[in-house]
gemmi code that builds the backbone of each chain (N, CA, C; Angstrom):
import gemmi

chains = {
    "A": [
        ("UNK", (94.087, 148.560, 49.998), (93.821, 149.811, 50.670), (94.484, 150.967, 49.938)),
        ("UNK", (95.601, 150.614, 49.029), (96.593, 151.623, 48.513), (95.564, 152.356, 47.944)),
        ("UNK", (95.166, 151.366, 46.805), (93.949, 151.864, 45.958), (92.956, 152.190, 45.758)),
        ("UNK", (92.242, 152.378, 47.462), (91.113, 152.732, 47.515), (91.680, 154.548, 47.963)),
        ("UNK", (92.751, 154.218, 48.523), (93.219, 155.631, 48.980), (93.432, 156.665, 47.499)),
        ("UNK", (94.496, 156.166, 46.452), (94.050, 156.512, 45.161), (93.176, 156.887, 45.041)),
        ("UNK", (92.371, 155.674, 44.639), (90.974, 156.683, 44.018), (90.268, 158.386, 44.832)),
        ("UNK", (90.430, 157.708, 46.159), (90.192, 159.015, 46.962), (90.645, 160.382, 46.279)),
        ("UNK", (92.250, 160.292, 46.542), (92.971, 161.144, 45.960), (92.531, 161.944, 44.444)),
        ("UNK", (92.203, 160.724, 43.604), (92.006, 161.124, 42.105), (90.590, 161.545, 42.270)),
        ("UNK", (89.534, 161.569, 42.703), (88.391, 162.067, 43.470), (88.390, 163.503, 43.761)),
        ("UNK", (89.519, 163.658, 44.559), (89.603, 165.188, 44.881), (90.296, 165.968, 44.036)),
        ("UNK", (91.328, 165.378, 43.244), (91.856, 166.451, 41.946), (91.051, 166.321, 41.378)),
        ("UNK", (90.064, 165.746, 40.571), (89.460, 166.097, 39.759), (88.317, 167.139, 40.183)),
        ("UNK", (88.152, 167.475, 41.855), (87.123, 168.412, 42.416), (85.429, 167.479, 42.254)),
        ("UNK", (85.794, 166.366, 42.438), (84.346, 165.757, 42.910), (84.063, 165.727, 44.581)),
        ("UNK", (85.039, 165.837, 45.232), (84.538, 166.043, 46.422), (85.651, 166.862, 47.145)),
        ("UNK", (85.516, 167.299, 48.144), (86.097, 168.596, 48.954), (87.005, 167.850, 49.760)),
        ("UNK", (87.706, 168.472, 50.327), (88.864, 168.219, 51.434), (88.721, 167.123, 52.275)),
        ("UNK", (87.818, 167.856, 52.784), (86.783, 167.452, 54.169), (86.714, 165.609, 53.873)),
        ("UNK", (85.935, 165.918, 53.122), (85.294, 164.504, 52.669), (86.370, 163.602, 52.199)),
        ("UNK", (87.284, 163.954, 51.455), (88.472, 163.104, 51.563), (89.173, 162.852, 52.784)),
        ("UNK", (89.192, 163.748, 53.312), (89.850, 163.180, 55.149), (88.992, 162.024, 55.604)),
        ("UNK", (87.707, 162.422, 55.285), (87.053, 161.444, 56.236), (86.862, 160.168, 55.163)),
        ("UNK", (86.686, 160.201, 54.200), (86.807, 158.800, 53.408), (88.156, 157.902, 53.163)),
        ("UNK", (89.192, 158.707, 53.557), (90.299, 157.793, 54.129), (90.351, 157.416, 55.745)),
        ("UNK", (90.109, 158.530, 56.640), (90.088, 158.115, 57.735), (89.252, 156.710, 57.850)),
        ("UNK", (88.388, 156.420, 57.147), (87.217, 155.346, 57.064), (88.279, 154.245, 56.532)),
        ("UNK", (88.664, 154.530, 55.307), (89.444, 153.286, 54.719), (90.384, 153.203, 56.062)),
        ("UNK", (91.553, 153.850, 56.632), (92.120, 153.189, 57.686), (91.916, 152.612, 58.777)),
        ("UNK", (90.178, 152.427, 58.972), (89.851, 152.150, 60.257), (89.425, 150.433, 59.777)),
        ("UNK", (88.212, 150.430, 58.444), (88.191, 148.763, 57.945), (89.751, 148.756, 57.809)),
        ("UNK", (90.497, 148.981, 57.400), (91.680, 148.273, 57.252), (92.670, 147.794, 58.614)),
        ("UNK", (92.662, 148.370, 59.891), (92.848, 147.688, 61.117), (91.830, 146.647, 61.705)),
        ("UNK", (90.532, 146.385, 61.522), (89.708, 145.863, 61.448), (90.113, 144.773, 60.958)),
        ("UNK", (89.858, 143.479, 61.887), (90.353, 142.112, 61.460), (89.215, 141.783, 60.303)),
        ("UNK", (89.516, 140.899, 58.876), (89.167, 140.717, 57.707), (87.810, 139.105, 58.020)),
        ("UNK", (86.855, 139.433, 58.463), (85.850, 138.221, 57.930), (86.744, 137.041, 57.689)),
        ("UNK", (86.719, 135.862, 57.915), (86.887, 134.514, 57.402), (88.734, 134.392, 56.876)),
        ("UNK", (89.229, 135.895, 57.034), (90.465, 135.678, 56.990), (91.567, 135.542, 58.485)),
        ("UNK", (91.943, 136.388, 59.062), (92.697, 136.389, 60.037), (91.969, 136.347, 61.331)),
        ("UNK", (90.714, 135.878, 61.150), (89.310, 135.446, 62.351), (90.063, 134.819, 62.908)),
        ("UNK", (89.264, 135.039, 64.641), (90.201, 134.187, 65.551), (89.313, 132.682, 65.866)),
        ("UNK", (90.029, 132.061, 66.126), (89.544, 130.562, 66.181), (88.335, 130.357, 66.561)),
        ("UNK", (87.381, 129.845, 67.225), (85.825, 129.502, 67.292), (86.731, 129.236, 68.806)),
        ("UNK", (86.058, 129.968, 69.567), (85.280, 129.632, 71.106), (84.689, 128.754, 71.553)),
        ("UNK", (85.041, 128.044, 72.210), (84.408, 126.968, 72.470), (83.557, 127.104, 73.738)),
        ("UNK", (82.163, 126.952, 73.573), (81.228, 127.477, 74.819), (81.860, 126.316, 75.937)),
        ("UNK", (81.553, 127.173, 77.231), (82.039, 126.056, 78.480), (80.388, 125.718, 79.320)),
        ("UNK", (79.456, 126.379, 79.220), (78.497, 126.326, 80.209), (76.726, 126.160, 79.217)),
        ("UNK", (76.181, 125.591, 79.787), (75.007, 125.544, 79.383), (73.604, 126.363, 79.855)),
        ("UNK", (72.906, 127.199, 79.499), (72.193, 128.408, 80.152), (70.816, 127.946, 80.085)),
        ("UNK", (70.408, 127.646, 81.270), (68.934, 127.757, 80.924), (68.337, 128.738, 81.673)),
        ("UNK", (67.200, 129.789, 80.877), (67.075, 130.918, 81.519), (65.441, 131.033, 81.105)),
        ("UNK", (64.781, 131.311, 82.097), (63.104, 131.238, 82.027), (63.020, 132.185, 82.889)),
        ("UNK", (61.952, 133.419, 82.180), (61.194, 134.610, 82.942), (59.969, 134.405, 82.344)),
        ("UNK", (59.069, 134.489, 83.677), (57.771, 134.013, 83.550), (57.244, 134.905, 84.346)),
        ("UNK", (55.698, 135.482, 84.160), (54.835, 136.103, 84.509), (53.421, 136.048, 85.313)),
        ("UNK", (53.263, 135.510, 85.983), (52.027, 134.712, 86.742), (51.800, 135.779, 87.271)),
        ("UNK", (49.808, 136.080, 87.367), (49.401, 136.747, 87.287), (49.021, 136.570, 89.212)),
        ("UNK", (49.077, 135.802, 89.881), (48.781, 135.068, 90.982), (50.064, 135.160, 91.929)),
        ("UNK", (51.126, 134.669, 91.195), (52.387, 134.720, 92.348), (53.314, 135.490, 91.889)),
        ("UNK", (53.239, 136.617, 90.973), (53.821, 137.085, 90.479), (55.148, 136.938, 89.454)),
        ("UNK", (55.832, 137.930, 89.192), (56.866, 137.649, 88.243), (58.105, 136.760, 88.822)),
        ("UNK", (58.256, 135.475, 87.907), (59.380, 134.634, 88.725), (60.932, 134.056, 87.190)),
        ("UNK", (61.143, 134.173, 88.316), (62.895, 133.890, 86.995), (63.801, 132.545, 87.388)),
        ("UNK", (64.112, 131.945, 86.629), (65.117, 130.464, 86.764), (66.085, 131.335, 85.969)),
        ("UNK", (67.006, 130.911, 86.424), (68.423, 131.349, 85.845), (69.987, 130.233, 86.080)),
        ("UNK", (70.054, 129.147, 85.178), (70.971, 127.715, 85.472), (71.875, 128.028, 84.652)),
        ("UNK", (72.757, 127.687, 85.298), (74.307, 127.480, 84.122), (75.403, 126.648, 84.495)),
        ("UNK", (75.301, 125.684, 83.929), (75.690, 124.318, 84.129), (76.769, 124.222, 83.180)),
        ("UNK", (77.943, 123.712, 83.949), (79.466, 123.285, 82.893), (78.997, 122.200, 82.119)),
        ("UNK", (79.168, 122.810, 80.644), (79.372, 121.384, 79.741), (80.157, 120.051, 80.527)),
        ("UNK", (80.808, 120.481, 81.072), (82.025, 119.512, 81.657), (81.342, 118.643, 82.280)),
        ("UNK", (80.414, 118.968, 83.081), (79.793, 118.056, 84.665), (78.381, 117.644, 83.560)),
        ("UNK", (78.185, 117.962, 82.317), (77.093, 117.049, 81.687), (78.087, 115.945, 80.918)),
        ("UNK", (79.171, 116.207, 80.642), (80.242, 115.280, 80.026), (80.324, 114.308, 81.328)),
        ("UNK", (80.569, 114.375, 83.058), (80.837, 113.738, 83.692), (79.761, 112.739, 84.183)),
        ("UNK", (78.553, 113.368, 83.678), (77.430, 112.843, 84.547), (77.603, 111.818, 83.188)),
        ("UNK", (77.369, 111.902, 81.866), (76.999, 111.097, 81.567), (77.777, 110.086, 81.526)),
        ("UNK", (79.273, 110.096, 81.538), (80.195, 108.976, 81.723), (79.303, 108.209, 83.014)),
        ("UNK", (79.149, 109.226, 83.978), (79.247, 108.323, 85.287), (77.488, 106.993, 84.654)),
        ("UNK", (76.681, 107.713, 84.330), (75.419, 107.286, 83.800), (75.907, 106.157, 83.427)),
        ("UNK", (76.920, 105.922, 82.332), (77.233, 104.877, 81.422), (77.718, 103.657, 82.603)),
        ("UNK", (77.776, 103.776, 83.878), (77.977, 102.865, 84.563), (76.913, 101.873, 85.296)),
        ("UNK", (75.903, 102.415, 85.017), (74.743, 101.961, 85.448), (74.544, 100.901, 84.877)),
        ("UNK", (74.326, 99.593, 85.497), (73.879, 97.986, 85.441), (72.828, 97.951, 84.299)),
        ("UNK", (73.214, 96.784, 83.504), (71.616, 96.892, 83.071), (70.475, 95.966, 83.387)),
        ("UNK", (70.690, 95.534, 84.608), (69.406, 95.680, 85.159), (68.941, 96.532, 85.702)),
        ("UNK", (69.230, 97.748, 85.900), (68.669, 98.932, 86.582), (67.970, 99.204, 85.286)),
        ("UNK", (68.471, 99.691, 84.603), (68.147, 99.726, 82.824), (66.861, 99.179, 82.465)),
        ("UNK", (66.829, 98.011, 83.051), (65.605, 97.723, 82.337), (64.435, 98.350, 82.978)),
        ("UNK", (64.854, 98.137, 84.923), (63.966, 98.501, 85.590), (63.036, 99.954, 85.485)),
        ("UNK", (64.354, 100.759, 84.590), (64.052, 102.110, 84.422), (62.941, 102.689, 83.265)),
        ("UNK", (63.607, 101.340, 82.396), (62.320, 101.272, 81.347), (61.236, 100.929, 81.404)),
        ("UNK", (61.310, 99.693, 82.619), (59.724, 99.132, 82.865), (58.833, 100.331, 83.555)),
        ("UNK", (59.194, 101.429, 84.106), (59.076, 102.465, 85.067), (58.296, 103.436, 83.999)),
        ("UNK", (59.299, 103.826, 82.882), (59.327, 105.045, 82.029), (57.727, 104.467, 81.295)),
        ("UNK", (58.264, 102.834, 80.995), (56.698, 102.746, 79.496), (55.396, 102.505, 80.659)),
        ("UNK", (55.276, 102.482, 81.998), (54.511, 102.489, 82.851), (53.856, 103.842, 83.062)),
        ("UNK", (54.454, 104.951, 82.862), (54.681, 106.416, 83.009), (54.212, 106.605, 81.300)),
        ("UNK", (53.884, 105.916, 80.243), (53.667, 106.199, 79.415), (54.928, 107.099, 78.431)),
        ("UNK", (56.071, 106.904, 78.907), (57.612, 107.348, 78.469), (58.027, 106.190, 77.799)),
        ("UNK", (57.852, 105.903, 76.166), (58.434, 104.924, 75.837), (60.075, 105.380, 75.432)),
        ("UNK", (60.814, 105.090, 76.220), (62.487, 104.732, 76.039), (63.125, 103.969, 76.476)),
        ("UNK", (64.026, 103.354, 76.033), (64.658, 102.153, 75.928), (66.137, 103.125, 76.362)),
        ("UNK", (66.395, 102.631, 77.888), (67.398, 103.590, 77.613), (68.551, 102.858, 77.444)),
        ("UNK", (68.426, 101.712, 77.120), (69.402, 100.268, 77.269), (70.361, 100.445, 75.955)),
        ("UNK", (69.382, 101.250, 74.527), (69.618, 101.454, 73.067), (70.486, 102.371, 73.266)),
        ("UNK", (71.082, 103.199, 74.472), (71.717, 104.249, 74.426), (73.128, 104.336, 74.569)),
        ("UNK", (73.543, 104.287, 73.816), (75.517, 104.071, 73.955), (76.183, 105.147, 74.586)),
        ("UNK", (77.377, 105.179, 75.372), (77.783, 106.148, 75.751), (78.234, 107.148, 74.776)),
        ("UNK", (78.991, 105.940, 73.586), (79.460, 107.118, 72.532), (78.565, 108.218, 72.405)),
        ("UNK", (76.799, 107.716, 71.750), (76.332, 108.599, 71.388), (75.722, 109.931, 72.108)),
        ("UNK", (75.406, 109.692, 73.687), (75.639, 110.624, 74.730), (76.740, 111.773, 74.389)),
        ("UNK", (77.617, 111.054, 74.454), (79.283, 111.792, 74.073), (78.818, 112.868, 72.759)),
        ("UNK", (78.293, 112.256, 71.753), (77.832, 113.254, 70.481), (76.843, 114.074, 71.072)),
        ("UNK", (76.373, 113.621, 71.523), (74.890, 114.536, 71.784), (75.303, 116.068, 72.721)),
        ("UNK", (76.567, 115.425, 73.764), (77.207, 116.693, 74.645), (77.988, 117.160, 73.629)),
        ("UNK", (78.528, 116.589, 72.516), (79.675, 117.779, 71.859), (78.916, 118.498, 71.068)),
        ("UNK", (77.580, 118.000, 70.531), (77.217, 119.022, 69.744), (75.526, 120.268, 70.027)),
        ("UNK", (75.824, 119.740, 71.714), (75.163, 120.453, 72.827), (75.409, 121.846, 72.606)),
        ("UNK", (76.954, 122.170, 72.249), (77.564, 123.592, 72.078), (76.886, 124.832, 70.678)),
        ("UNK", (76.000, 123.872, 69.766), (75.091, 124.384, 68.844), (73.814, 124.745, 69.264)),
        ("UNK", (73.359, 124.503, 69.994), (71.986, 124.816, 70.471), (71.730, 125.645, 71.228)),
        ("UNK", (70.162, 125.986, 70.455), (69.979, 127.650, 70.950), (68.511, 127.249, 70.880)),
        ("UNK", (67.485, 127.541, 72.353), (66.328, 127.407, 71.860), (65.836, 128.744, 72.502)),
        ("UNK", (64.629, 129.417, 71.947), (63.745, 130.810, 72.371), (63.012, 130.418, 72.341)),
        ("UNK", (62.120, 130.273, 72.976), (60.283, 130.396, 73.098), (59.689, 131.575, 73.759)),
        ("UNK", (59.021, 132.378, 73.000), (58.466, 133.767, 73.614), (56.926, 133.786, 73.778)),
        ("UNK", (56.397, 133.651, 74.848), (54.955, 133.798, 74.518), (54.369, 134.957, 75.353)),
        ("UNK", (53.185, 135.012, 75.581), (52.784, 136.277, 76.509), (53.215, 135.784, 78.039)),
        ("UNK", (52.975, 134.789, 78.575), (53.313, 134.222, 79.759), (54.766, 134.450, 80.530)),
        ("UNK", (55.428, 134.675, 79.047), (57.233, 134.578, 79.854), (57.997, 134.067, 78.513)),
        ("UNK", (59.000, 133.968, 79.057), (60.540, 133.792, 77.798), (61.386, 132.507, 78.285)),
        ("UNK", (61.551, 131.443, 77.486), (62.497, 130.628, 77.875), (63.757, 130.804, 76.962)),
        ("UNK", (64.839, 130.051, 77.340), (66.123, 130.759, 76.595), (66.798, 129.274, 77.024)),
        ("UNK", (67.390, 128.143, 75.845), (68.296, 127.478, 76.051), (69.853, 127.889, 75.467)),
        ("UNK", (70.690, 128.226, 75.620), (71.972, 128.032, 75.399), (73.169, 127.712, 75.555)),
        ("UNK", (74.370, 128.070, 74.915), (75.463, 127.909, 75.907), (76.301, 129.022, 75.462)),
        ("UNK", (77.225, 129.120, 76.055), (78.159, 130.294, 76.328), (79.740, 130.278, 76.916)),
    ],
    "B": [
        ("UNK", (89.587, 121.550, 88.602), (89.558, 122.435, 89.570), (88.724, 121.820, 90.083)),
        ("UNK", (89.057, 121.523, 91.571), (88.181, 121.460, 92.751), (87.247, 122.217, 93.165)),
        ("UNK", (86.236, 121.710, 93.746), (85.423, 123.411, 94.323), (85.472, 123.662, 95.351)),
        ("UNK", (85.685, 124.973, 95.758), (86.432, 125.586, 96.739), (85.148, 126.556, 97.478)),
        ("UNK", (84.417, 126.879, 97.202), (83.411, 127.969, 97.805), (82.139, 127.456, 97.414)),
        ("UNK", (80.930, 127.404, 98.751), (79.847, 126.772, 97.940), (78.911, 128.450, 98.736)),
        ("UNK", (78.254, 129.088, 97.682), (77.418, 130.088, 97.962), (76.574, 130.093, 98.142)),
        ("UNK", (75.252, 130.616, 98.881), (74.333, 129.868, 99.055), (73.050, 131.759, 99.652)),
        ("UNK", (72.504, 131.837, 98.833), (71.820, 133.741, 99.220), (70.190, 133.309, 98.927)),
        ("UNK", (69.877, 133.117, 99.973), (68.288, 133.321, 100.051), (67.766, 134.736, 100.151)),
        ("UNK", (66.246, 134.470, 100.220), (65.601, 135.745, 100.191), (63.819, 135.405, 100.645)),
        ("UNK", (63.809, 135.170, 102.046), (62.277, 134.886, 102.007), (61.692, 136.007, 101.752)),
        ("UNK", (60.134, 136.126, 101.730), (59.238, 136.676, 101.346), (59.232, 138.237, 102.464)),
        ("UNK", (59.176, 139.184, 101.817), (59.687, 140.155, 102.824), (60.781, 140.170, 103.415)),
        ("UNK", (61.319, 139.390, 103.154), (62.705, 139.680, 104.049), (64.167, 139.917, 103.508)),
        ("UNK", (65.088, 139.927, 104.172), (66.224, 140.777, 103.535), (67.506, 139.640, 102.748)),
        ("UNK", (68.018, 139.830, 102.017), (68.820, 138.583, 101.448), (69.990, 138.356, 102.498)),
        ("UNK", (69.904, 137.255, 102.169), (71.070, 136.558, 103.405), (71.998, 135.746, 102.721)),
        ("UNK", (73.266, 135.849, 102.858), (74.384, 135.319, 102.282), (75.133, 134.230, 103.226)),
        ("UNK", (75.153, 132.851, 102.497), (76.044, 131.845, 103.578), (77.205, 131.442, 102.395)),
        ("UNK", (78.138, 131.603, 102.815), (79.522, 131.202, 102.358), (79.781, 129.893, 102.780)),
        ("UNK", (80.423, 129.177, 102.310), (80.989, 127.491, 102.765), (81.787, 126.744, 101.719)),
        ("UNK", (83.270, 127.440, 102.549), (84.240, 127.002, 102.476), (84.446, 125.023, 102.083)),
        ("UNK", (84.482, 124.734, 101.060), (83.845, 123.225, 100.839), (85.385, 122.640, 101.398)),
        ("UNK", (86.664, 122.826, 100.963), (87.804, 122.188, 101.926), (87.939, 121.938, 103.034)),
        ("UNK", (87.874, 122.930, 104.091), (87.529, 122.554, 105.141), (86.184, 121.754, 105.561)),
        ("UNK", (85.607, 121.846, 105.078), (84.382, 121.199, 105.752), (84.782, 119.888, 105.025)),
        ("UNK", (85.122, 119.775, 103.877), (85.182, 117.790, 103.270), (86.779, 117.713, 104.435)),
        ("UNK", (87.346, 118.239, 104.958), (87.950, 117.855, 105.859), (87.699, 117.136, 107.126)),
        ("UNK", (86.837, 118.034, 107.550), (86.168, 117.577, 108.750), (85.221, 116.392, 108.381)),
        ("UNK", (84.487, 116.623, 107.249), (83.487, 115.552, 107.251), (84.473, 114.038, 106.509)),
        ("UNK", (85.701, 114.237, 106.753), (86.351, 113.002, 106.304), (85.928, 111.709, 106.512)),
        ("UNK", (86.151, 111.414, 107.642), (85.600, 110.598, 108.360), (84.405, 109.455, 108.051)),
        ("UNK", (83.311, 110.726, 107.626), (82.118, 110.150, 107.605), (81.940, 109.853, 105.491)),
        ("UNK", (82.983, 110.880, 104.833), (83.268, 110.237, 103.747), (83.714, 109.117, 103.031)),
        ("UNK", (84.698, 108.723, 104.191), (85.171, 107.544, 104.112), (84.230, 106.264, 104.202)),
        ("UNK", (83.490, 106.368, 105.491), (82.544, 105.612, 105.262), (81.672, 105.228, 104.261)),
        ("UNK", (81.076, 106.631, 103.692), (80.199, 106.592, 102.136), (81.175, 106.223, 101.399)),
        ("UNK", (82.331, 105.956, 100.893), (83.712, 105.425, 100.200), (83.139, 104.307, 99.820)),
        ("UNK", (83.206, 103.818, 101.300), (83.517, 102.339, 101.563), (81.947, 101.659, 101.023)),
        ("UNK", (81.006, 102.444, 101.599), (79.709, 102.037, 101.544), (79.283, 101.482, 100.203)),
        ("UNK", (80.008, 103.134, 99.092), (79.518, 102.849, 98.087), (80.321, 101.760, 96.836)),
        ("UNK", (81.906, 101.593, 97.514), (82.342, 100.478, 97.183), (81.788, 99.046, 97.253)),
        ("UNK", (80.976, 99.032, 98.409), (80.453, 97.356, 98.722), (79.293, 97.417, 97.823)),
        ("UNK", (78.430, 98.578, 97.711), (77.104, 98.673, 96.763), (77.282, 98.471, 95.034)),
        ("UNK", (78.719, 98.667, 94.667), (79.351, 98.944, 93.613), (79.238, 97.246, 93.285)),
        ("UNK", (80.273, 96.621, 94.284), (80.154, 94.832, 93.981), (78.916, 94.489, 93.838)),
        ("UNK", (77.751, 94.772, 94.958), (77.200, 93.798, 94.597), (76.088, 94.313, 93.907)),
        ("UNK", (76.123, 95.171, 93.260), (75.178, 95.229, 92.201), (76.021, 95.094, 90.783)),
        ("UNK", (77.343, 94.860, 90.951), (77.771, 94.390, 89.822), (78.395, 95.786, 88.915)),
        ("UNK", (78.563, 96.767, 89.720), (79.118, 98.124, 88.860), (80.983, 98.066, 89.345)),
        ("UNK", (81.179, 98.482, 87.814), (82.896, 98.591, 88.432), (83.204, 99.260, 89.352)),
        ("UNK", (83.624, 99.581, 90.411), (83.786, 99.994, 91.553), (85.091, 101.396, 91.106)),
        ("UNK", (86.430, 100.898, 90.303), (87.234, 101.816, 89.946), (86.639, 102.950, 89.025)),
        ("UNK", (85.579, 102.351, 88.236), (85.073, 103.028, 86.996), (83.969, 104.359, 88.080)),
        ("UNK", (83.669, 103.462, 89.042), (82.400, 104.623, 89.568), (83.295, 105.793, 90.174)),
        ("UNK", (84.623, 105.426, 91.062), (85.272, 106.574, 91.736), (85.900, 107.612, 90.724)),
        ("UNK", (86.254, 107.055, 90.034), (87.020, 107.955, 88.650), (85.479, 109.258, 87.715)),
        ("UNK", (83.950, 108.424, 87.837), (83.138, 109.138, 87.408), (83.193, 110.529, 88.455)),
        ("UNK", (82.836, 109.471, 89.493), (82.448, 110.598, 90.947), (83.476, 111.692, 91.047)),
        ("UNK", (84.807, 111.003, 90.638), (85.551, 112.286, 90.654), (85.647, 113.316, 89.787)),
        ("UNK", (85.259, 112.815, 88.161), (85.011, 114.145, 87.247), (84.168, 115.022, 87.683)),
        ("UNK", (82.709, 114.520, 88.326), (81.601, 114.905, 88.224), (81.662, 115.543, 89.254)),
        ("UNK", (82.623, 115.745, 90.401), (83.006, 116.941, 91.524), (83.855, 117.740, 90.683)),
        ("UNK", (85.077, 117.403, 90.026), (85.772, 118.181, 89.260), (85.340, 119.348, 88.275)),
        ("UNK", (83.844, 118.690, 87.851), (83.338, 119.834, 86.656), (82.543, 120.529, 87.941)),
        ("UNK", (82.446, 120.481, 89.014), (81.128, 121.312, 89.365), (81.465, 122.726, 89.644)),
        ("UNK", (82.706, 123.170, 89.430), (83.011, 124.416, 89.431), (82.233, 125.555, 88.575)),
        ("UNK", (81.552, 126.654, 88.564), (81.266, 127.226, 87.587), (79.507, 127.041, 87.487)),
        ("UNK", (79.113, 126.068, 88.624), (77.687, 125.431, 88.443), (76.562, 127.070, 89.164)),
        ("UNK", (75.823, 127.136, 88.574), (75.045, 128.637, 89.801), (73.878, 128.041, 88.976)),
        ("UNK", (72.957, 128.101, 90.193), (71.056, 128.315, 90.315), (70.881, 129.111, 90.819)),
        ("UNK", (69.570, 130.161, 89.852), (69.028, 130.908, 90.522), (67.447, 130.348, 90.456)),
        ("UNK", (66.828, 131.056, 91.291), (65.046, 130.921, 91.457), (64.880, 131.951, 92.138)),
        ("UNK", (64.062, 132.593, 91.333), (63.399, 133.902, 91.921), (61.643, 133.629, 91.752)),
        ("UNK", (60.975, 133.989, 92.693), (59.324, 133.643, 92.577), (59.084, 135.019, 93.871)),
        ("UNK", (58.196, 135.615, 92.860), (58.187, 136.995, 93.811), (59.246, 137.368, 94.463)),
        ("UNK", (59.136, 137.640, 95.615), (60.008, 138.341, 96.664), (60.708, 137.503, 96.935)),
        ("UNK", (60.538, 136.053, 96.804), (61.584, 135.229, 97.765), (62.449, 134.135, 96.393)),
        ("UNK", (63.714, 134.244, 96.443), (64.551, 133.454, 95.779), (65.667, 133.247, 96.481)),
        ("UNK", (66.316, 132.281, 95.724), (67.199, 131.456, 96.234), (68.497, 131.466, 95.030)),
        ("UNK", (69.911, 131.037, 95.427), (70.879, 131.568, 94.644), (71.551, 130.392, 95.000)),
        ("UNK", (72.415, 129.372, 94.655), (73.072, 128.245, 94.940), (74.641, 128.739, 93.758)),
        ("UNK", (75.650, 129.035, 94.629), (76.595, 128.506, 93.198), (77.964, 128.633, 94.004)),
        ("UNK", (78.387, 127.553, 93.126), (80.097, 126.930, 93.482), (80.882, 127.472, 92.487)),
        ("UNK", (82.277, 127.374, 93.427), (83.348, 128.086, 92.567), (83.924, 127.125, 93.014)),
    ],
}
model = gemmi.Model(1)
for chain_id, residues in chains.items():
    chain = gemmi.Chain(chain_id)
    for i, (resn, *xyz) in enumerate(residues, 1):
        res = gemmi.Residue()
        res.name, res.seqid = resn, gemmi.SeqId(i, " ")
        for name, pos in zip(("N", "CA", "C"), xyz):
            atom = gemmi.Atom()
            atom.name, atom.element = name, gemmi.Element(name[0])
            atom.pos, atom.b_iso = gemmi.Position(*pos), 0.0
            res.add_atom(atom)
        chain.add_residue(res)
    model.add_chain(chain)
structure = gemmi.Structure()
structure.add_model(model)
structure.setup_entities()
């Protein structure tokens, strides 16, 4: 910053720019310079707590309607522990149900660990869909 | 955190929004009783379908624990509905 102030300085003795303009081209350098530095003294990453699902929709019949959900990461972390308790014979039953329903999943293949991945990296996802009908919005926050 | 306030603001069709508050402590107080029973109930359902019984109360209890912070809305024309716990 010393040296950007310099140059300022050597700027105006030499009469390339006026007073004025040196006030304000340092006032500028002192303001990025309180200004926390990009990728240097950044504060830690936030960790989203809630999951948003947000849909505005337009029906021409029942008019304009809005969903608006926001669900703790936490209680999708709890549900799925609690999930992971489920028998597997329910399991299967659920599958015989789903590929009946034309839903082929096996939800038997599903480990809790990887549930567990799927909620930690839940905190990356961002979906938009915009069409003329209405706006859906997945996130978290 | 426990949840402590369950909110609850409708809005029928023409009509004016209405706000119900519910105090969830007191009321799982009162409804002790009949909790206990579902306790118990869902302990015996736990054996005999073969689910750990300690493993299910410890889920059930995160899964009240996170519900803090939970809000639904639904709005469809004039009439929506607002659900959310603190």
């Amino acid at each position: 910053m010393n040296e950007q102030r310099r140059q300022i300085l050597q700027m105006l003795a030499d009469g390339r720019i006026t007073a004025d303009e040196a006030e304000r081209l340092i006032d500028a350098v002192q303001r990025e310079g309180t200004e926390p530095v990009a990728g240097g003294t950044a504060r830690p990453k936030v960790r989203p707590r809630y999951l948003r699902v947000v849909v505005n929709a337009n029906d021409l019949v029942e008019g304009p309607s809005r969903i608006n959900v926001r669900v703790p990461l936490q209680l999708l972390r709890a549900g799925v522990r609690l999930a992971s308790l489920v028998p597997p014979q329910a399991l299967h039953q659920v599958n015989a149900e789903l590929h009946r329903s034309g839903v082929p999943i096996d939800l038997t293949q599903l480990k809790p660990q990887q549930l567990e991945e799927l909620i930690e990296h839940l905190d990356e996802i961002s979906v938009d869909i915009d069409s003329v009908d209405g706006k859906v919005q997945v996130f978290c926050e | 955190m426990i949840p402590q306030l369950l909110t609850v603001r409708y809005r029928r069709a023409g009509g004016r929004l209405r706000r119900l508050y519910v105090p969830l402590l007191p009321v799982l107080l009162v409804l002790s009783p009949v909790l206990l029973l579902a306790v118990l109930g869902g302990l015996t359902a736990c054996l005999i379908y073969g689910v750990r019984p300690v493993g299910a109360l410890r889920g059930l209890g995160r899964l009240v624990w996170a519900l803090p912070g939970t809000s639904f809305e639904i709005e469809q024309g004039p009439a929506a509905v607002l659900v959310s716990i603190r």
